[in-house]
ZATISE-598875 format. One record per residue: residue number from 1; residue in one letter; x, y, z of N, C-alpha, C in turn. Coordinates in pm, 1 decimal, m for minus. Example, Ala and Ser with C-alpha at 12.3 -4.5 7.8 and 13.67 -1.06 7.14 Angstrom:
! ZATISE-598875
+-----+-----+----------+----------+----------+----------+----------+----------+----------+----------+----------+
|   n | res |      nc1 |      nc2 |      nc3 |     cac1 |     cac2 |     cac3 |      cc1 |      cc2 |      cc3 |
+-----+-----+----------+----------+----------+----------+----------+----------+----------+----------+----------+
|   1 |   A |   1319.0 |   m569.0 |    780.0 |   1230.0 |   m450.0 |    780.0 |   1320.0 |   m330.0 |    780.0 |
|   2 |   S |   1285.0 |   m225.0 |    708.0 |   1367.0 |   m106.0 |    714.0 |   1290.0 |      3.0 |    787.0 |
+-----+-----+----------+----------+----------+----------+----------+----------+----------+----------+----------+
This chain:
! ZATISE-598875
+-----+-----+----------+----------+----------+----------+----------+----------+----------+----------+----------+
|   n | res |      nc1 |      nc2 |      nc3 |     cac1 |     cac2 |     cac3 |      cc1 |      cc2 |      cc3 |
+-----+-----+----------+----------+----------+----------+----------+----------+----------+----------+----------+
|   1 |   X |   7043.4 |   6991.1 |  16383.2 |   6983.3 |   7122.5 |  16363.4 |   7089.5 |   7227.5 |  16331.2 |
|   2 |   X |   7192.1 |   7220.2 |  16414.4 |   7294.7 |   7287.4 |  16366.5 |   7356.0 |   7290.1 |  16225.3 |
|   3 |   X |   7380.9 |   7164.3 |  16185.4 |   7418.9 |   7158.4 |  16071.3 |   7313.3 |   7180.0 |  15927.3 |
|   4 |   X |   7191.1 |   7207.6 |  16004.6 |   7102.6 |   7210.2 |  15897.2 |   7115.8 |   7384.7 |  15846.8 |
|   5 |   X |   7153.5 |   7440.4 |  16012.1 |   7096.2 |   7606.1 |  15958.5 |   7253.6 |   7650.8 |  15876.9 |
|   6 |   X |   7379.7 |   7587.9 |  15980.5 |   7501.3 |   7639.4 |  15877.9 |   7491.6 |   7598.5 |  15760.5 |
|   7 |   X |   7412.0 |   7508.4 |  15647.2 |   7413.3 |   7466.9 |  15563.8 |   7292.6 |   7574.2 |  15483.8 |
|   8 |   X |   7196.9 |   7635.6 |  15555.7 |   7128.9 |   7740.8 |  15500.0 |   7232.1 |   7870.4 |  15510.1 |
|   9 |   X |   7279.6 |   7867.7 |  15610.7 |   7355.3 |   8018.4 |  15548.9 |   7495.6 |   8027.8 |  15435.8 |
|  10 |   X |   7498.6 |   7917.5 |  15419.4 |   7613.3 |   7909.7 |  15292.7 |   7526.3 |   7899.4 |  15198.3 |
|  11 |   X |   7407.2 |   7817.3 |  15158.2 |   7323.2 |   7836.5 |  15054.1 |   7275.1 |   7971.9 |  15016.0 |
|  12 |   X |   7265.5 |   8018.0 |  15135.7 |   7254.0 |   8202.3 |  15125.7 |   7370.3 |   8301.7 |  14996.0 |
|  13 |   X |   7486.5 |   8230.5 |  15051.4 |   7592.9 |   8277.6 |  14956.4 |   7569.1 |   8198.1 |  14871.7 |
|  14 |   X |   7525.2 |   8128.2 |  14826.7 |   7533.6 |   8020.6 |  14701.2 |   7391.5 |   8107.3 |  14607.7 |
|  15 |   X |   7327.2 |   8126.9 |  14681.9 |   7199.9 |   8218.3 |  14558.1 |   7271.1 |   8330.3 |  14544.7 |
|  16 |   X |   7383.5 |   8389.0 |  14612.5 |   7435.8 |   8546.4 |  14547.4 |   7515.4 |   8532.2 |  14500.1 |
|  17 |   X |   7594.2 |   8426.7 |  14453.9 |   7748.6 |   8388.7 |  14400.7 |   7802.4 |   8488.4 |  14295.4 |
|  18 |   X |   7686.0 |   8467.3 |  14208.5 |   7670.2 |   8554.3 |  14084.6 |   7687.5 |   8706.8 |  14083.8 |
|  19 |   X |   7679.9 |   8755.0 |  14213.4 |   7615.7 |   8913.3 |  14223.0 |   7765.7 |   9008.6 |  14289.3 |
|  20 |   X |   7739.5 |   9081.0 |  14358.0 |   7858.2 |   9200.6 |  14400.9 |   7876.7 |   9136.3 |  14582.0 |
|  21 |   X |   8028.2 |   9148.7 |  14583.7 |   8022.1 |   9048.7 |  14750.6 |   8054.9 |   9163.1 |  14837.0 |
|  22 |   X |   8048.0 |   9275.0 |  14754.2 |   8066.4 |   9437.5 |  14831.7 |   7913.1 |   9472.5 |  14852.2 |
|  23 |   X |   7783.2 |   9384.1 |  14814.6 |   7661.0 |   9425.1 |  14751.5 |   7582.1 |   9398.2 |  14920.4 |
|  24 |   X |   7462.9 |   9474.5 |  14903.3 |   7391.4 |   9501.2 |  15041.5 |   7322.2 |   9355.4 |  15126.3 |
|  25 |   X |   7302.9 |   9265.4 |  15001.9 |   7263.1 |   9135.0 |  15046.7 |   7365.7 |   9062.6 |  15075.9 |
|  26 |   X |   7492.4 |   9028.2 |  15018.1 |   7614.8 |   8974.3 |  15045.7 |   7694.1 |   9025.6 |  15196.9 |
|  27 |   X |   7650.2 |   9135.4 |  15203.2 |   7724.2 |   9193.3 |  15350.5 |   7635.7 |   9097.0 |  15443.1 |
|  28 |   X |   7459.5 |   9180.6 |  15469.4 |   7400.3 |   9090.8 |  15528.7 |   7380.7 |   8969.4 |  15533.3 |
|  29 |   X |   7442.9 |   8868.1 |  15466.3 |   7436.4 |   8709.5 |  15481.1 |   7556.0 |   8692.3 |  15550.1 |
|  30 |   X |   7693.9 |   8797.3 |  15553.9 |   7799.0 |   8796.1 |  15620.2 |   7835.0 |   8813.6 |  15760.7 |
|  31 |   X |   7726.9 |   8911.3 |  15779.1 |   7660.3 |   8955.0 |  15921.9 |   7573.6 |   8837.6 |  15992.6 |
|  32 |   X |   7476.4 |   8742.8 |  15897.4 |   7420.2 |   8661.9 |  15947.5 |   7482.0 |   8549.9 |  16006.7 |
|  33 |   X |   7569.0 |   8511.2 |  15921.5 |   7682.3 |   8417.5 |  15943.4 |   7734.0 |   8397.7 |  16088.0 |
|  34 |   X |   7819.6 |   8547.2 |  16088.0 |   7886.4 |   8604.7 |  16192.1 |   7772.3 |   8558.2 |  16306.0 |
|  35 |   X |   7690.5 |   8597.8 |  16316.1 |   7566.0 |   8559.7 |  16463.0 |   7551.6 |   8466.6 |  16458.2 |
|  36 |   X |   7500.7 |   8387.7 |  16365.3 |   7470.5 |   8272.4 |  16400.5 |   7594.0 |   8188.4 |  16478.3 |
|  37 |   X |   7755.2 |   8205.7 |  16408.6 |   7846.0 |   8170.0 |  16457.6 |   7873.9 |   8206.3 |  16618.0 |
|  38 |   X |   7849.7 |   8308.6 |  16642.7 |   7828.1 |   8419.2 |  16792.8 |   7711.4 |   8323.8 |  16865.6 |
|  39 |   X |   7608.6 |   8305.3 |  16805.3 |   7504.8 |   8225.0 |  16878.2 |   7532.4 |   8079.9 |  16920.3 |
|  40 |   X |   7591.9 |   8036.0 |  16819.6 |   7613.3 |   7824.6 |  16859.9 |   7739.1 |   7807.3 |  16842.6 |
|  41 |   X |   7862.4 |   7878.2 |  16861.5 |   7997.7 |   7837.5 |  16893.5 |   8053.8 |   7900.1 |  16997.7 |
|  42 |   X |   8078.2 |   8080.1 |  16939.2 |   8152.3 |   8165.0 |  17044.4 |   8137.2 |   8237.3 |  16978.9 |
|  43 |   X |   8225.8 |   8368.6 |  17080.7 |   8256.1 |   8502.5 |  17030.6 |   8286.8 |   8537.9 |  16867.8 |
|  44 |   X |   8272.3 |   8551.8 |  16762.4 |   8332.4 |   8550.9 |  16625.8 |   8361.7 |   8730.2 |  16606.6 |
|  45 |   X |   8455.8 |   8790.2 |  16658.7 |   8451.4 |   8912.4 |  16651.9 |   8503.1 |   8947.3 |  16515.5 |
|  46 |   X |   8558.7 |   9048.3 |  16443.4 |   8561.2 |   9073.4 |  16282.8 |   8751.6 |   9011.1 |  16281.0 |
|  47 |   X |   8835.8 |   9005.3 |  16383.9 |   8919.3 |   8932.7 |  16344.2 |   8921.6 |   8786.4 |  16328.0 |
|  48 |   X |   8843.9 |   8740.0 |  16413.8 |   8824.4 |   8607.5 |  16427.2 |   8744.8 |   8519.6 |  16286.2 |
|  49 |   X |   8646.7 |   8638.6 |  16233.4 |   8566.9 |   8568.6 |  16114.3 |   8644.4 |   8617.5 |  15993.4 |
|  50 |   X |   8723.4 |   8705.0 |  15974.8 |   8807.4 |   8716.6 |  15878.2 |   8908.6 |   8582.8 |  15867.8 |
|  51 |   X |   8954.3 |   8557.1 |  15936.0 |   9040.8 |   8431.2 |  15926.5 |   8932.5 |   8337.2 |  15876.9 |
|  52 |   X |   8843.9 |   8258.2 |  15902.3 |   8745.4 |   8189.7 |  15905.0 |   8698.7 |   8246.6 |  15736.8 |
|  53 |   X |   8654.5 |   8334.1 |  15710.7 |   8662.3 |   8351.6 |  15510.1 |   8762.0 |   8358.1 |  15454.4 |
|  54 |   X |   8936.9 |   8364.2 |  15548.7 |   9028.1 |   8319.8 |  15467.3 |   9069.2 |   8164.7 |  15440.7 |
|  55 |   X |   8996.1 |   8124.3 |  15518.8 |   8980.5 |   7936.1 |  15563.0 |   8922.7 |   7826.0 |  15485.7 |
|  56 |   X |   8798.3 |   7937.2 |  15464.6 |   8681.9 |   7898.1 |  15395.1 |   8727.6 |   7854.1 |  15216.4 |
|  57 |   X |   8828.2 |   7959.5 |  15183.4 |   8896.0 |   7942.9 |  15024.0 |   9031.4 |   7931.4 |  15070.5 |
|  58 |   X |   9131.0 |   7910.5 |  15142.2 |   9248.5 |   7844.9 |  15134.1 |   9236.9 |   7735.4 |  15160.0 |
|  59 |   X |   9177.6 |   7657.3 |  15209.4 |   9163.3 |   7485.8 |  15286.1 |   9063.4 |   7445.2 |  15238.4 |
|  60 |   X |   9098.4 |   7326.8 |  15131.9 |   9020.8 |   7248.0 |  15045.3 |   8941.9 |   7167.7 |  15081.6 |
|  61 |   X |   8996.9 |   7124.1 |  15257.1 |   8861.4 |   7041.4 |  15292.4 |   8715.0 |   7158.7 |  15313.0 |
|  62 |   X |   8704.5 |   7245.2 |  15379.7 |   8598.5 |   7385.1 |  15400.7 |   8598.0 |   7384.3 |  15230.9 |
|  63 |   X |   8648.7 |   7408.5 |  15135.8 |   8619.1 |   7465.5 |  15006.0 |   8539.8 |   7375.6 |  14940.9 |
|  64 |   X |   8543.5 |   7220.0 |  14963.7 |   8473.2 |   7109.9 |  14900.7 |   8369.1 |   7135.1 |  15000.6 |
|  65 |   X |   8376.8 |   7137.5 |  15109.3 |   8250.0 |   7087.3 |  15175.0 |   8105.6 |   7260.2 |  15142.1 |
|  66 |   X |   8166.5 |   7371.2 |  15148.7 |   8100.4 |   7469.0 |  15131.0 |   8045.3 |   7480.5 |  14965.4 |
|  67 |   X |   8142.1 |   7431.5 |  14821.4 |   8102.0 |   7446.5 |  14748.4 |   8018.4 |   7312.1 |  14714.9 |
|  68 |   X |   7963.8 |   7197.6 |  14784.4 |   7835.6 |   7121.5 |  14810.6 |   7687.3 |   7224.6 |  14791.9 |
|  69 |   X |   7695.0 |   7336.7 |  14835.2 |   7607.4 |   7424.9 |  14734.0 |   7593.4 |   7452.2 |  14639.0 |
|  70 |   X |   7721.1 |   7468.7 |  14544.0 |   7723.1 |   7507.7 |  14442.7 |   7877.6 |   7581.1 |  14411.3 |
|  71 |   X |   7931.6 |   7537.2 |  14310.8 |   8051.0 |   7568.0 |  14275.2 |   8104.3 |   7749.7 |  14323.4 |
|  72 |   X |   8209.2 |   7734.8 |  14353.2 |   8255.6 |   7900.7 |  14365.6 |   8155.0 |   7966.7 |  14501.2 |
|  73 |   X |   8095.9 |   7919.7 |  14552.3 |   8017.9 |   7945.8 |  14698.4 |   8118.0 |   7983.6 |  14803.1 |
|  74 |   X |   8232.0 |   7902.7 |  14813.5 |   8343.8 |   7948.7 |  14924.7 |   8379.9 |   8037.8 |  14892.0 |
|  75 |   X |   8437.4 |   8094.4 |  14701.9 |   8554.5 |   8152.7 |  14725.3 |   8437.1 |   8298.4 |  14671.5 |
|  76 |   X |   8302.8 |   8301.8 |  14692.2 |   8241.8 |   8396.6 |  14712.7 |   8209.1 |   8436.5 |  14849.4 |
|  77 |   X |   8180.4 |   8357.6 |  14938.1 |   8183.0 |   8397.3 |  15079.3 |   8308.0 |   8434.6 |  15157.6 |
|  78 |   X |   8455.2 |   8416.2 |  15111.0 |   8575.1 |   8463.5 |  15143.1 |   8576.3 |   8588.3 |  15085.5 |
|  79 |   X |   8514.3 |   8612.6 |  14978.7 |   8520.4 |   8792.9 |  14946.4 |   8437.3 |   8847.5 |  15031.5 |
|  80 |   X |   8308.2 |   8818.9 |  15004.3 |   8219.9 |   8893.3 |  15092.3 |   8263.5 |   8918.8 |  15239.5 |
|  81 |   X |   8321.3 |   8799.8 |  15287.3 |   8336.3 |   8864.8 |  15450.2 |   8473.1 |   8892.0 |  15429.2 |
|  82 |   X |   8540.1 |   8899.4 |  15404.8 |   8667.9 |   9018.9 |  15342.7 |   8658.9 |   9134.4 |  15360.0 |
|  83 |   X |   8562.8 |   9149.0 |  15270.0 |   8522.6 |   9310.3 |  15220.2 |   8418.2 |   9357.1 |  15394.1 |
|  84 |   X |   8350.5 |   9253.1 |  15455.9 |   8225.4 |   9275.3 |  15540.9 |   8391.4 |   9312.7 |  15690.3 |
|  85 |   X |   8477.7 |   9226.0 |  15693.5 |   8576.6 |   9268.8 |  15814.7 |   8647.4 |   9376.8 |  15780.8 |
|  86 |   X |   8661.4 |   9456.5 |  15622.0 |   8743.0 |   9537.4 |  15619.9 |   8695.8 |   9664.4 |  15668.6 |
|  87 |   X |   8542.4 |   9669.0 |  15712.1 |   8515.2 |   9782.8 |  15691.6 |   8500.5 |   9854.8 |  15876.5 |
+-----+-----+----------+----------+----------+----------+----------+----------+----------+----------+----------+
């Protein structure tokens, strides 16, 4: 079950790939992320998930397994929560 819903919230970024990762839906899938991570692991506070979207596109094993959605899915969800911890 777990792996079913983290696999919906990267598909989340995988339908916005295309769009702005500064954009109002891209934040909120970043935010969703973040909870759900808060809900079935631990604490994910904005330093902790910033590392974790720098993870997501520096480390090729996370980059293959996230772009299983769809190409460029990681290194769109490493902007989005980029831009979602900078603020």
């Amino acid at each position: 079950a777990v792996q079913e819903e983290m696999r919906a919230q990267f598909a989340r970024f995988a339908a916005l790939r295309g769009g702005d990762p500064a954009g109002e839906e891209a934040q909120a899938a970043c935010e969703a992320l973040r909870q759900f991570i808060c809900r079935r692991f631990y604490d994910c506070g904005k330093e902790i998930f910033a590392g974790l979207g720098a993870m997501y596109t520096g480390d090729e094993r996370f980059r293959k397994s996230i772009d299983r959605c769809g190409e460029g899915t990681a290194q769109f969800a490493g902007r989005a929560i980029a831009i979602y911890c900078a603020k």
